[in-house]
C-alpha positions in Angstrom: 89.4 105.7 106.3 92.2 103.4 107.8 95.4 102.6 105.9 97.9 99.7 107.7 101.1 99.1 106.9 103.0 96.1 108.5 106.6 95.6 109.0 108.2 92.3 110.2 110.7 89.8 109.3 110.4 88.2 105.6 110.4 84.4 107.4 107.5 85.5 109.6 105.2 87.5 107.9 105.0 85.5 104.9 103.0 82.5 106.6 100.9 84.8 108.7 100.2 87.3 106.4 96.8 86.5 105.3 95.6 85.6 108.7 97.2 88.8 110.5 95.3 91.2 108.0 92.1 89.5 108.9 92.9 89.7 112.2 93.8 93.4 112.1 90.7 94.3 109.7 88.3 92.6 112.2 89.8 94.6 114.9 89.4 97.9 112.7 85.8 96.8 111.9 84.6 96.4 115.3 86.2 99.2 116.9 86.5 102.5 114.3 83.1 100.9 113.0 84.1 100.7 109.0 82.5 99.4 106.5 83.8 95.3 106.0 85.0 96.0 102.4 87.3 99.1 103.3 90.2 96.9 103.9 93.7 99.3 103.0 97.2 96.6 104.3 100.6 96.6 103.1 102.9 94.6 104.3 106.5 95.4 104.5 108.8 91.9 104.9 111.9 92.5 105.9 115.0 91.0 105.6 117.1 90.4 108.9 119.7 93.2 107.9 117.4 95.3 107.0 115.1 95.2 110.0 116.6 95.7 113.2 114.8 95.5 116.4 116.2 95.2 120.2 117.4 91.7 122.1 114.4 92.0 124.0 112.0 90.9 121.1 112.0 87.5 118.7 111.5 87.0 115.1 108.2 87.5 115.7 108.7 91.4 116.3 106.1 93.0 114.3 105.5 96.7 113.8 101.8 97.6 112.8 101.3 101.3 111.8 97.6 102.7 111.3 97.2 105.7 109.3 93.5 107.5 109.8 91.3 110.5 109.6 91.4 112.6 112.8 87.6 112.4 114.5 88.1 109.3 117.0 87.7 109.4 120.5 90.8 108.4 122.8 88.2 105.5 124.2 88.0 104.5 120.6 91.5 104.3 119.4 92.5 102.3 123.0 89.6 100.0 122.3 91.6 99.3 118.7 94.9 98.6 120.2 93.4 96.2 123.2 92.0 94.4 120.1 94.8 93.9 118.4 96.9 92.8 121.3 94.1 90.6 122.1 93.6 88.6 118.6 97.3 88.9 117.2 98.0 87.0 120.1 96.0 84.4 118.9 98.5 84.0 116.2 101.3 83.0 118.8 102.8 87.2 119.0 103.6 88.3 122.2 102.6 91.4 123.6 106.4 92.1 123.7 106.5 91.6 119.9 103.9 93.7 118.9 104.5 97.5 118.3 101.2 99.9 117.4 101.3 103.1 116.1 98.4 105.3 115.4 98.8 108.5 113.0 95.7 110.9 112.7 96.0 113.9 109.7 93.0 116.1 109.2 90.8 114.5 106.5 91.6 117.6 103.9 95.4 116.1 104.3 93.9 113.4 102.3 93.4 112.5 98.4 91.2 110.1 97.5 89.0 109.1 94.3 90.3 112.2 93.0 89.1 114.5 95.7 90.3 116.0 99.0 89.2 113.9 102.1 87.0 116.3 103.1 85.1 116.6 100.4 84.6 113.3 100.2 80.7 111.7 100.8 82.1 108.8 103.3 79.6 105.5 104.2 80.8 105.3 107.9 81.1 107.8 110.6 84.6 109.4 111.8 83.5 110.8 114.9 83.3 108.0 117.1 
């Protein structure tokens, strides 16, 4: 289980938005090894007084959150983030714009299809 939420400016999410979530679900696909269909993105588009970010970045500053059960190796989760560095900046983002955060909870932290997330009979492996 992997849920994503984006934040970024309003004027430069909007465009991108379709493209960056299947840039970020192919990078979750090939690297925490989920299932294609278990896509989880919200985007947050911000409005310029409501999203304030340092000189150093551009309007392109985008903050990408991942939250997932705990199980993955280190190897694993750095192999995520070189992807996403990698293919968002296909999308014209520099590396100076792009901001990756990755929160692991036990999978009992978790509710899902009306059970805890442990309980739950999952069609991928966590343990990588």
């Amino acid at each position: 289980m992997a849920q994503v939420k984006v934040y970024g400016l309003h004027s430069f999410l909007t465009p991108v938005q379709a493209q960056l979530s299947d840039i970020i679900h192919s990078c979750i696909v090939d690297s925490l090894q989920l299932p294609p269909d278990k896509r989880f993105h919200r985007f947050f588009r911000m409005q310029p007084e409501d999203f304030i970010y340092p000189s150093d970045r551009t309007e392109k500053y985008t903050i990408i959150e991942i939250s997932m059960f705990e199980g993955r190796s280190v190897e694993v989760k750095k192999e995520l983030i070189r992807l996403l560095f990698d293919r968002i900046g296909t999308l014209g983002i520099g590396s100076n714009d792009i901001e990756i955060t990755i929160f692991e909870t036990q999978k009992s932290s978790w509710g899902i299809r009306g059970l805890p997330g442990d309980e739950l009979q999952l069609n991928y492996k966590v343990n990588l």
